[in-house]
FIDRENPA-687072 format. One line per 10 residues: number of its first residue (from 0); their letters; for each residue y, x, z of N, C-alpha, C, O. Coordinates in steps of 0.05 Angstrom, whole numbers, plus 5000, padded with zeros to 4 digits. Layout:
NUM) A) Y,X,Z,Y,X,Z,Y,X,Z,Y,X,Z; ...
REM end
This chain:
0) XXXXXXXXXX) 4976,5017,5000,5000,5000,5000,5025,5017,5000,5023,5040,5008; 5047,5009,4992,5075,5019,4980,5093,5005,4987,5088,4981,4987; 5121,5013,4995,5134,4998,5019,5165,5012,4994,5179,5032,4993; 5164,4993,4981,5191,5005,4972,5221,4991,4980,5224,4966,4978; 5243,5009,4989,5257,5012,5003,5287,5011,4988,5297,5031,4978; 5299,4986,4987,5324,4989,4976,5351,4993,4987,5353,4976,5005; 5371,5004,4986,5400,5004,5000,5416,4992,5005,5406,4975,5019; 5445,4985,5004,5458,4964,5002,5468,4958,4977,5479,4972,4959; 5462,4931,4979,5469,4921,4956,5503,4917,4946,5506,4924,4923; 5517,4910,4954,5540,4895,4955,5544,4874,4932,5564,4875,4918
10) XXXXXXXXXX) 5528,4857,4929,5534,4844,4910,5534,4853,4877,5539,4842,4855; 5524,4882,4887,5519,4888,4852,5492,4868,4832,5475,4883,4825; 5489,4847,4826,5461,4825,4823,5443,4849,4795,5419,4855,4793; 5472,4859,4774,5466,4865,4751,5438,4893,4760,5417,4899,4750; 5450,4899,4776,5446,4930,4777,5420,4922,4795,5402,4939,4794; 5414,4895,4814,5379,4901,4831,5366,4896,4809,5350,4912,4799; 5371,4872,4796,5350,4860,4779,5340,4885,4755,5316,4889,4751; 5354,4895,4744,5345,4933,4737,5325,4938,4749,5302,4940,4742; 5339,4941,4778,5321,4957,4793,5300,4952,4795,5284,4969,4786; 5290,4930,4806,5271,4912,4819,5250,4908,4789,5228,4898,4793
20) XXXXXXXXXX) 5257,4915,4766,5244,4904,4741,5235,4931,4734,5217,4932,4718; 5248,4964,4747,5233,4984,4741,5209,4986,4765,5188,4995,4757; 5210,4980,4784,5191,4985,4801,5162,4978,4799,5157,4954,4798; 5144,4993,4800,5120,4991,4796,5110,4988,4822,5101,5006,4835; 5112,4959,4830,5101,4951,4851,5083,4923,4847,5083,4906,4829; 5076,4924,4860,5040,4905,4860,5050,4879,4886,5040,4880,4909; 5070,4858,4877,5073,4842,4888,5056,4832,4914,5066,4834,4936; 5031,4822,4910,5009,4816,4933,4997,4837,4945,4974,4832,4951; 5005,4863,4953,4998,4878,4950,5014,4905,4970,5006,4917,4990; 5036,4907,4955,5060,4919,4966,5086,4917,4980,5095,4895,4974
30) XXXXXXXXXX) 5098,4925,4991,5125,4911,5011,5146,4922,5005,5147,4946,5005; 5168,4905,5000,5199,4905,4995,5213,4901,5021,5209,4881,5033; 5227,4914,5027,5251,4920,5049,5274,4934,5036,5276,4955,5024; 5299,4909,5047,5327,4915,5025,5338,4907,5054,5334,4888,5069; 5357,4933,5057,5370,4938,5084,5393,4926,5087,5404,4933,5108; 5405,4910,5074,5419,4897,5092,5443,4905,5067,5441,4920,5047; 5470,4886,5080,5500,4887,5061,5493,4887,5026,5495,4904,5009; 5480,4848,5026,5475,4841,5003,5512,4830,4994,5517,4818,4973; 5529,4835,5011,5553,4818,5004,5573,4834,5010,5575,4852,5027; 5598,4822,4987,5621,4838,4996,5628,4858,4967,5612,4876,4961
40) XXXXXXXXXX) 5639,4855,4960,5654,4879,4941,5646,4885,4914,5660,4897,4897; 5623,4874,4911,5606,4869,4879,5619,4848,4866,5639,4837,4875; 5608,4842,4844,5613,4821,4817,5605,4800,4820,5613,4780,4808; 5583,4800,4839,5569,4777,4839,5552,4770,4866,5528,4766,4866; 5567,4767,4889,5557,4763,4914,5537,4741,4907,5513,4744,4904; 5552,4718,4905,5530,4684,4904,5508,4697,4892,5489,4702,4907; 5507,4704,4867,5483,4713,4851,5464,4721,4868,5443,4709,4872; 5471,4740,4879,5457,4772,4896,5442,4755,4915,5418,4759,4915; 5453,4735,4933,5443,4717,4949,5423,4699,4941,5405,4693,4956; 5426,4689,4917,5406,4670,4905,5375,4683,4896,5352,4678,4902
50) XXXXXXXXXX) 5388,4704,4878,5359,4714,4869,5346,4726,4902,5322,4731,4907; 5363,4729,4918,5341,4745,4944,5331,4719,4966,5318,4722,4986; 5341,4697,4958,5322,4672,4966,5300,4671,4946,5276,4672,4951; 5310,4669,4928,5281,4664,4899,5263,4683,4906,5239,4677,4907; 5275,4716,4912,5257,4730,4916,5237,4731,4942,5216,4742,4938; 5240,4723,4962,5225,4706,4984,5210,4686,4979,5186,4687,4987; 5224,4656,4960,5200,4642,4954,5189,4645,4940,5171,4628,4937; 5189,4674,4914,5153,4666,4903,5149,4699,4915,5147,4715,4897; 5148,4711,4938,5128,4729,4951,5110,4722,4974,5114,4703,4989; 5094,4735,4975,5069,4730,4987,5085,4727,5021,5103,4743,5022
60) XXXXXXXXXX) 5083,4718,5036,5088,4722,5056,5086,4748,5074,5066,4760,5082; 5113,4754,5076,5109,4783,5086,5116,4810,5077,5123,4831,5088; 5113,4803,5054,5117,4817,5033,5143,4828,5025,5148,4848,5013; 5155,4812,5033,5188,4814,5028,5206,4813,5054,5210,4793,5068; 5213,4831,5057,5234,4834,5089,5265,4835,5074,5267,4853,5057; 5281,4824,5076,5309,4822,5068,5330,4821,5099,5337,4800,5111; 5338,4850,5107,5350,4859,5130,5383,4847,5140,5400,4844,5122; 5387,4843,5160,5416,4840,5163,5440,4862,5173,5442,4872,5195; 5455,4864,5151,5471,4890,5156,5499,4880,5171,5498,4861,5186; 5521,4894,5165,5535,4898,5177,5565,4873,5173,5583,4860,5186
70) XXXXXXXXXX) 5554,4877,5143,5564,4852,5127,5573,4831,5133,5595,4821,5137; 5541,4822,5134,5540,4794,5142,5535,4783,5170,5529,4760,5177; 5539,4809,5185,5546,4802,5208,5568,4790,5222,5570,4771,5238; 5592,4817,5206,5622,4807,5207,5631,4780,5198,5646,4766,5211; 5619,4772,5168,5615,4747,5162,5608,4729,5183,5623,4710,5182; 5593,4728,5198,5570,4708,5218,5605,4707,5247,5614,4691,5262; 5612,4737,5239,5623,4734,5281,5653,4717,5251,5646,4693,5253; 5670,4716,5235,5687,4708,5231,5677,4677,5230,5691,4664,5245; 5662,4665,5220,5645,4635,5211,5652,4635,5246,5674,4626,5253; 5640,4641,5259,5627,4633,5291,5647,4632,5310,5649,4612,5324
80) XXXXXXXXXX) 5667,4654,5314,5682,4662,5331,5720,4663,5324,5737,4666,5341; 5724,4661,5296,5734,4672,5281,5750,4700,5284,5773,4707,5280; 5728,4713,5293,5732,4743,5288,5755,4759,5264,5751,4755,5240; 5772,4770,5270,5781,4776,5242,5774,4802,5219,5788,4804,5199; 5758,4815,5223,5750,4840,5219,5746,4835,5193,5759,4846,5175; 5718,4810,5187,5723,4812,5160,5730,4809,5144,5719,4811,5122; 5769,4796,5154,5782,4785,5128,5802,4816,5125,5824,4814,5115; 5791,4842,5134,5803,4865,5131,5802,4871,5097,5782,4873,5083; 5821,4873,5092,5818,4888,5058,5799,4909,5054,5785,4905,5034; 5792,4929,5066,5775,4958,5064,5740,4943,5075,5720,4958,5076
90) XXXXXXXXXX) 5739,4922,5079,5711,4900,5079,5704,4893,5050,5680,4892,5045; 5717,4888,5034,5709,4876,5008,5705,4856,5008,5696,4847,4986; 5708,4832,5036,5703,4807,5034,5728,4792,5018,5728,4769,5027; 5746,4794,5002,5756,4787,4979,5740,4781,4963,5741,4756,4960; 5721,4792,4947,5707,4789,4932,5688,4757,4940,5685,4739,4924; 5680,4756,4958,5659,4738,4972,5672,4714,4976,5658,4694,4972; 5702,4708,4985,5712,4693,4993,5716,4687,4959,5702,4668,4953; 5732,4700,4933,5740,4684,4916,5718,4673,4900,5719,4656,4882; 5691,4689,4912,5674,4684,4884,5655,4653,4899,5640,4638,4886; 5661,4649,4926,5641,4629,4929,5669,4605,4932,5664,4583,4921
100) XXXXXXXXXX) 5696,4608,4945,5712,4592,4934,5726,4582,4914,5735,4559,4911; 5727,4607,4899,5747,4605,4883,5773,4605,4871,5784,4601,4849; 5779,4613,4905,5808,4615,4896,5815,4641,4907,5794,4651,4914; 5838,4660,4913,5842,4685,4920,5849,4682,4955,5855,4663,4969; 5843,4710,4961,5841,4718,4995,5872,4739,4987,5875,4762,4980; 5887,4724,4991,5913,4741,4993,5927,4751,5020,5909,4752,5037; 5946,4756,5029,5956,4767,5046,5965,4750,5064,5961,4755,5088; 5980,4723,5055,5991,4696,5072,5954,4682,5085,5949,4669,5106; 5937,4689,5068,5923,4674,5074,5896,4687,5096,5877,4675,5106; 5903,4717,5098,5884,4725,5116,5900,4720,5141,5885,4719,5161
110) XXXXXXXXXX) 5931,4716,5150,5947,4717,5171,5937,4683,5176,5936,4675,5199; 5931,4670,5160,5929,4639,5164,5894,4635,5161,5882,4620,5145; 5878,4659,5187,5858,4658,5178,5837,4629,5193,5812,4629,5194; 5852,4612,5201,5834,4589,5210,5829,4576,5182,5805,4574,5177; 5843,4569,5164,5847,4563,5139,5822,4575,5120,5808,4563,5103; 5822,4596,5127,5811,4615,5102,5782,4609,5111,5766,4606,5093; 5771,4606,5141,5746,4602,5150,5741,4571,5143,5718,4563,5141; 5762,4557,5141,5746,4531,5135,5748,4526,5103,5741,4504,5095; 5755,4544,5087,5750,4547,5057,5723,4564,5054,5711,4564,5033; 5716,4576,5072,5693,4582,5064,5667,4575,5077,5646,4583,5069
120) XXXXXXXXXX) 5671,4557,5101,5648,4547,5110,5656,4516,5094,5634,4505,5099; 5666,4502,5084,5661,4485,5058,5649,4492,5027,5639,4480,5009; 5657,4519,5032,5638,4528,5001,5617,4543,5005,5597,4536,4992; 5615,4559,5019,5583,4568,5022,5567,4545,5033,5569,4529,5051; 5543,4553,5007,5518,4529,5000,5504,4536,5031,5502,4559,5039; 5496,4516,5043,5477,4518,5074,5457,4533,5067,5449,4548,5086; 5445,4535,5047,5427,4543,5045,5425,4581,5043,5405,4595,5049; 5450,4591,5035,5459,4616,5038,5462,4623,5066,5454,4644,5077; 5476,4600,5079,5478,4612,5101,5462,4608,5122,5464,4617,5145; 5445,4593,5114,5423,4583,5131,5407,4619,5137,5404,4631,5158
130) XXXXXXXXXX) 5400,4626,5106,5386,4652,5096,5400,4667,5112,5389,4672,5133; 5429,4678,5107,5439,4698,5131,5442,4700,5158,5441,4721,5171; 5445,4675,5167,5439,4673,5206,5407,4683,5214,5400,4690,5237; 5389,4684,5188,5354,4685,5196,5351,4711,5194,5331,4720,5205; 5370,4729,5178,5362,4763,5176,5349,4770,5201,5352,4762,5224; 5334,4787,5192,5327,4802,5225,5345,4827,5224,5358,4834,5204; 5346,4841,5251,5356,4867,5239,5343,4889,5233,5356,4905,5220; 5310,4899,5241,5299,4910,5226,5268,4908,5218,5261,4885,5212; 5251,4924,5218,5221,4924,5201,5208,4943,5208,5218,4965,5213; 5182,4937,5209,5169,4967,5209,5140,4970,5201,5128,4949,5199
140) XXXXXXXXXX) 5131,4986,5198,5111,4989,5176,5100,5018,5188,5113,5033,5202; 5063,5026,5175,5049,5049,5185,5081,5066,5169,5080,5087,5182; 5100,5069,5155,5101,5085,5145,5134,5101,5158,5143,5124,5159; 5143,5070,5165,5174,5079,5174,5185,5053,5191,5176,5030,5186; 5204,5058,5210,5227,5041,5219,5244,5035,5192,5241,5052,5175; 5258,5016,5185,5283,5000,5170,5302,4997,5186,5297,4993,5210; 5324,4998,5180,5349,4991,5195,5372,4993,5185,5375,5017,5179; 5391,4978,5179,5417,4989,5169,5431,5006,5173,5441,5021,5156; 5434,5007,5193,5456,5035,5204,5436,5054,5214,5435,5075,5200; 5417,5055,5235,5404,5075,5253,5405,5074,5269,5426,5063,5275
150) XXXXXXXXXX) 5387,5083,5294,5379,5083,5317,5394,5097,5336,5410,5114,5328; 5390,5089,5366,5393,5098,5393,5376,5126,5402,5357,5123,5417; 5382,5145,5394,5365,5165,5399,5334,5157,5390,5326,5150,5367; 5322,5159,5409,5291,5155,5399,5279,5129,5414,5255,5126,5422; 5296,5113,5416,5295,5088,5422,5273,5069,5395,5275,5073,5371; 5259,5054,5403,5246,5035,5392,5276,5009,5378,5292,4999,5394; 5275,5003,5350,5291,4982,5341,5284,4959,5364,5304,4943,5366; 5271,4954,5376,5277,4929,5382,5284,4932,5414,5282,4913,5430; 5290,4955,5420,5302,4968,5443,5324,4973,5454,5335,4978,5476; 5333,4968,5413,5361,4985,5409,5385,4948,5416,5380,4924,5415
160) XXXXXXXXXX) 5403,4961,5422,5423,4940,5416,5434,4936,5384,5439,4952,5365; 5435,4907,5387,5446,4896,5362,5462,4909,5339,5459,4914,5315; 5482,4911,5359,5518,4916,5349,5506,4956,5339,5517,4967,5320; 5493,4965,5350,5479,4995,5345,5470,4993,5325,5483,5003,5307; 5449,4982,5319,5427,4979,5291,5442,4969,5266,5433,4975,5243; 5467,4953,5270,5483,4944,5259,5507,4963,5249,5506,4968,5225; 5526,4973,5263,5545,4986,5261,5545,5017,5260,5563,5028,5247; 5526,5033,5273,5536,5054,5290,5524,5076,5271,5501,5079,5263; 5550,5093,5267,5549,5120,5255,5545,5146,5271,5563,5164,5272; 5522,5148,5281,5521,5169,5301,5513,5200,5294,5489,5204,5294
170) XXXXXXXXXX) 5529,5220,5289,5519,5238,5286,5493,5251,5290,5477,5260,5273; 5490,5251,5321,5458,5256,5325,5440,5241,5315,5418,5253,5318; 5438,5219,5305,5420,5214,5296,5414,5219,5266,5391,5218,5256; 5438,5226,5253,5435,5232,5228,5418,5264,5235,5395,5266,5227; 5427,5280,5246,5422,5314,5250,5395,5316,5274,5384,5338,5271; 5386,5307,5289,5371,5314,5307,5352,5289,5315,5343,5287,5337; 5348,5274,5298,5322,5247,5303,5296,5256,5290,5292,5256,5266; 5277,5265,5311,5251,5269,5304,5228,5247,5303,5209,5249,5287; 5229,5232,5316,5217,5206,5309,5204,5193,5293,5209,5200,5270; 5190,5180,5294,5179,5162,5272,5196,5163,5243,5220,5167,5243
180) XXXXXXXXXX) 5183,5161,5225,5217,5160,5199,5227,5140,5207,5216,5121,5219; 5255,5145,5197,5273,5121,5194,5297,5118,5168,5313,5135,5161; 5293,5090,5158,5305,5089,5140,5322,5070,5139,5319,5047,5146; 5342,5081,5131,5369,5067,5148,5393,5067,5118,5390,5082,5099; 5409,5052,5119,5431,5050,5093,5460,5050,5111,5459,5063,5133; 5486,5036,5102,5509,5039,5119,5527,5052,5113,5548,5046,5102; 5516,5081,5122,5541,5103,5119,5528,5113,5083,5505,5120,5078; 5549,5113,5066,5541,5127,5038,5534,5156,5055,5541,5167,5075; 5509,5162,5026,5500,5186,5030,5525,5213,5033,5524,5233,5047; 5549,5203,5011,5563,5223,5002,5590,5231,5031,5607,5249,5031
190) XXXXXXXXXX) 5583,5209,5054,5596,5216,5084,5579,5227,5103,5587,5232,5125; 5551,5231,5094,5534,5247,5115,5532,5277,5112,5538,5290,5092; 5526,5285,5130,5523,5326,5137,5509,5330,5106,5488,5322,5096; 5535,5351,5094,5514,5370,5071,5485,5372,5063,5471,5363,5046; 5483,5389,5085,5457,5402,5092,5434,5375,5079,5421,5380,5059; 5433,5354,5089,5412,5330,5086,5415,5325,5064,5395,5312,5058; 5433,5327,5040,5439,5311,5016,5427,5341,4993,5416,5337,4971; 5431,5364,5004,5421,5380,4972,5397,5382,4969,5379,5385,4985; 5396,5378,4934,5364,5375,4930,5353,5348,4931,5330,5344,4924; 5370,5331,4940,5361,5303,4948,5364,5276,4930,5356,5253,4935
200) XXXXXXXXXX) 5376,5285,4909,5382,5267,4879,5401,5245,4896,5397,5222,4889; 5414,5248,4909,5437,5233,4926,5429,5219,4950,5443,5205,4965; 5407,5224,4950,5395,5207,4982,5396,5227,5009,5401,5251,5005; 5393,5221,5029,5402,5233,5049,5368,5245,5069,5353,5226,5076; 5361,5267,5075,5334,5274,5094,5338,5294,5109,5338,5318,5103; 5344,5282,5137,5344,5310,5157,5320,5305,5179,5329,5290,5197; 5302,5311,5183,5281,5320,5193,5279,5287,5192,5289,5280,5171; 5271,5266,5205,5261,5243,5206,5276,5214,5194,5267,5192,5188; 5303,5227,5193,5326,5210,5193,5326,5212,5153,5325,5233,5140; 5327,5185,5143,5327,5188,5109,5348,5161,5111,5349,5143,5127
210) XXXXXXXXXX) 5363,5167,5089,5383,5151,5087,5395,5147,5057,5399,5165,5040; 5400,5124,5055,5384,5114,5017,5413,5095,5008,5415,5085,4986; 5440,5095,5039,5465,5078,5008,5480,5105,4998,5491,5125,5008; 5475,5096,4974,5479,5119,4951,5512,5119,4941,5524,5131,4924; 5521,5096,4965,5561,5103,4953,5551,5069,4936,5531,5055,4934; 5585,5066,4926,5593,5051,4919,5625,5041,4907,5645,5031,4916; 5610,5057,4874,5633,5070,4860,5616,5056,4830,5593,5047,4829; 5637,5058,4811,5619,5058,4783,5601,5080,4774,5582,5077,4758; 5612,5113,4792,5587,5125,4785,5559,5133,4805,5542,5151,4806; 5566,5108,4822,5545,5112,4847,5522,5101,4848,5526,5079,4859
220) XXXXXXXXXX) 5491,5104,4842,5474,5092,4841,5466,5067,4860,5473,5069,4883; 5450,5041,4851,5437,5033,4880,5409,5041,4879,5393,5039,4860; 5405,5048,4898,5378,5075,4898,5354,5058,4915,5359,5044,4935; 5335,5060,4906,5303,5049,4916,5289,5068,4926,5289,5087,4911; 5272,5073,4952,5256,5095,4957,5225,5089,4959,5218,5070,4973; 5206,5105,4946,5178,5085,4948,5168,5105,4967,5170,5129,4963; 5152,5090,4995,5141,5112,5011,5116,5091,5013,5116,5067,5012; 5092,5113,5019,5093,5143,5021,5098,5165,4992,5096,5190,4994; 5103,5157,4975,5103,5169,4953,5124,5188,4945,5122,5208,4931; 5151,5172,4961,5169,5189,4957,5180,5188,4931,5199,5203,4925
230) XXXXXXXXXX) 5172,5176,4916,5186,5162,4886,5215,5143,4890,5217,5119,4897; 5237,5165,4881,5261,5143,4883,5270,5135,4847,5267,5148,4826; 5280,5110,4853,5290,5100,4822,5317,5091,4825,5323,5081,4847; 5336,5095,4806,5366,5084,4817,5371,5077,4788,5360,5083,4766; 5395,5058,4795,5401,5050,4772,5429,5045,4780,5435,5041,4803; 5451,5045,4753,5481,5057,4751,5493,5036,4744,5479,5017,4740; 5522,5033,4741,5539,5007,4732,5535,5007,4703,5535,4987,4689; 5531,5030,4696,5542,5033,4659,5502,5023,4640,5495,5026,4617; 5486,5010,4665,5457,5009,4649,5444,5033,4651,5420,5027,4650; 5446,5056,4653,5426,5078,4655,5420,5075,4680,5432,5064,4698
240) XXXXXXXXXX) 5388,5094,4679,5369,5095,4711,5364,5126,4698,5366,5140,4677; 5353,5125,4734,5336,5151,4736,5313,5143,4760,5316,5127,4779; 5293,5159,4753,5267,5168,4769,5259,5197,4778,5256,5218,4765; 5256,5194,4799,5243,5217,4820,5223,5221,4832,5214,5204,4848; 5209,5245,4827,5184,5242,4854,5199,5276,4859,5206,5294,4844; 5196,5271,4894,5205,5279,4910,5173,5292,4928,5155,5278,4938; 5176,5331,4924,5154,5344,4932,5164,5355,4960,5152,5358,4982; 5192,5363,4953,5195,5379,4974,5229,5371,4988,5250,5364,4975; 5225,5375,5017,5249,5379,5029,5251,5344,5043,5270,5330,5046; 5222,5339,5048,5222,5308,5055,5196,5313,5081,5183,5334,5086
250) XXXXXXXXXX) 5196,5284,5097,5194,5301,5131,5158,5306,5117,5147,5300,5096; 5150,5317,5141,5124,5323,5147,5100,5297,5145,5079,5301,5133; 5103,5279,5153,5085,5258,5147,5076,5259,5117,5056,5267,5106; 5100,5249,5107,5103,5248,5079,5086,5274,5063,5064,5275,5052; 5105,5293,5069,5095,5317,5054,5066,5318,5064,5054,5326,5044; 5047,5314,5084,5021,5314,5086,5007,5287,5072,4983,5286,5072; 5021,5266,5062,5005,5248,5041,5002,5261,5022,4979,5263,5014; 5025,5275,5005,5028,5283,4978,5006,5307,4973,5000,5317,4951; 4997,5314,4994,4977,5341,5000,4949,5327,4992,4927,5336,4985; 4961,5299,4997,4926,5293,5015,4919,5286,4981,4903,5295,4964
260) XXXXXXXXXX) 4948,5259,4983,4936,5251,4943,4936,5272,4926,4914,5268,4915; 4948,5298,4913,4947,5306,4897,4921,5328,4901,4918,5343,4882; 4906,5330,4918,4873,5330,4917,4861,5313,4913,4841,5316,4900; 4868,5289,4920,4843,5263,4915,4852,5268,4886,4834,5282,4875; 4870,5264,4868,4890,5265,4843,4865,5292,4828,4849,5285,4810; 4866,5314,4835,4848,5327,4828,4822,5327,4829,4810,5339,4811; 4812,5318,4842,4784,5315,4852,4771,5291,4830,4751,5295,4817; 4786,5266,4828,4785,5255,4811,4783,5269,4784,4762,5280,4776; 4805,5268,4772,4805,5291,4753,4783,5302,4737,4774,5294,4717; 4777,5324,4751,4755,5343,4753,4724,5320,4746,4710,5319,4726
270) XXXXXXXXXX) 4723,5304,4771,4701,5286,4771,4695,5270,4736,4675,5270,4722; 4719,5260,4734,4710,5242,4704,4734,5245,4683,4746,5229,4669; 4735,5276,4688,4755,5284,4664,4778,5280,4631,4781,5283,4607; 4794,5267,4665,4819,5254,4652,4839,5271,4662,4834,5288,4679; 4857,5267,4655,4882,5275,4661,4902,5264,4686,4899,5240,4692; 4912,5273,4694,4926,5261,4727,4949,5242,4712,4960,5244,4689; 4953,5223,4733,4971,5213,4724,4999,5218,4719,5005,5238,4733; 5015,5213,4710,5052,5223,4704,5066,5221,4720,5075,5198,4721; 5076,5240,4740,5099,5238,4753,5135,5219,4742,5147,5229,4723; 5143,5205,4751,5170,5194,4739,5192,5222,4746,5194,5239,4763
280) XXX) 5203,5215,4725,5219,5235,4708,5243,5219,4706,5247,5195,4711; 5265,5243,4695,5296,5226,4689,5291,5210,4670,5271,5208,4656; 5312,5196,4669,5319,5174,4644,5346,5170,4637,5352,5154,4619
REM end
């Protein structure tokens, strides 16, 4: 089984359905976990939301984990509390507000934000938001922790506090988490420590800690990670992708599968003399 691992989305719809259509994954079979901040600052929030209900009802149960980030949290405390954080400009909830209202999130109207919350709890469909109050915040699997942001030291996710798993950019955990893997989105790769990003085709690995939002620019990928395999696929605003398999400079677990298959890979081989199969390559 194959646990492939996507980043934040923001509403890019054009750029998963790419994605999700290169992936060589075995629906009944294999597991999808998409970390969270499906909204906000893309072309097509509503979209992004719809196809990842569709994508829940025709998967197998289980199969499909769809995480709650940071996003739609802020979303949830402004709906709930009327928090104002996410009618901040540097949120991208502009985008979310005109594309499910319709009309623009201007400057008079984030100051008049009782207004702006009841324009958008009349236009968001229940059923969207039904979907976003149910996120969990993370997953886990023989292979890795999920989480949007990252963990409390070496704390267990469901140990961790909320607003943590959610928000929190902690150094040490980017540089010094030995732990179980963890795969975490939030902070773009291109704001984490050097050191974790070279060699890394833009994804982020410092000893346990892997970290997969790839930015969010026109030339910034949204990046997929397949573990245990270590196969990443990304795909770009302009239609081009790329593919990776990743041998080295990824933690120890990992690097001892790739040991284990590329003997079985041979052994086979050898046995009924064929050829190994093709590593993915650029595109």
């Amino acid at each position: 089984m194959s646990t492939f691992v996507i980043g934040d989305v923001h509403g890019r719809r054009a750029q998963l359905r790419q994605l999700l259509s290169m992936l060589p994954r075995d629906a009944a079979r294999d597991r999808l976990v998409l970390l969270g901040d499906l909204i906000d600052r893309g072309e097509d929030v509503p979209g992004t939301v719809a196809d990842c209900l569709e994508l829940l009802r025709r998967s197998p149960e289980g199969r499909v984990r769809i995480l709650r980030g940071n996003h739609e949290q802020m979303l949830l405390d402004f709906l709930d509390e009327g928090a104002w954080l996410w009618l901040h400009p540097a949120v991208g909830s502009q985008h979310t507000f005109e594309q499910y209202t319709g009309g623009a999130l201007g400057e008079e109207l984030r100051s008049w934000w009782e207004e702006a919350r009841r324009r958008v709890r009349d236009s968001l469909p229940p059923e969207h938001l039904s979907f976003i109050r149910g996120l969990p915040l993370f997953d886990e699997d023989e292979h890795a922790f999920y989480v949007h942001a990252g963990l409390d030291g070496e704390k267990h996710p469901r140990e961790t506090d909320a607003r943590f798993l959610l928000f929190a950019r902690n150094p040490d955990f980017y540089k010094h988490y030995y732990g179980k893997p963890c795969v975490f989105g939030h902070t773009p790769t291109p704001l984490l420590p050097l050191l974790g990003r070279l060699g890394r085709h833009g994804i982020y690995i410092s000893h346990s800690a892997i970290g997969i939002d790839t930015g969010y620019d026109p030339s910034c990928p949204l990046s997929c990670l397949q573990l245990p395999e270590f196969n990443l696929y990304q795909t770009f605003a302009d239609g081009h992708t790329a593919t990776f398999h990743m041998t080295t400079l990824i933690p120890e677990p990992f690097r001892t599968f790739q040991r284990d298959e590329a003997r079985a890979r041979k052994s086979d081989s050898a046995g009924a003399g064929a050829k190994a199969p093709p590593t993915p390559s650029d595109h």
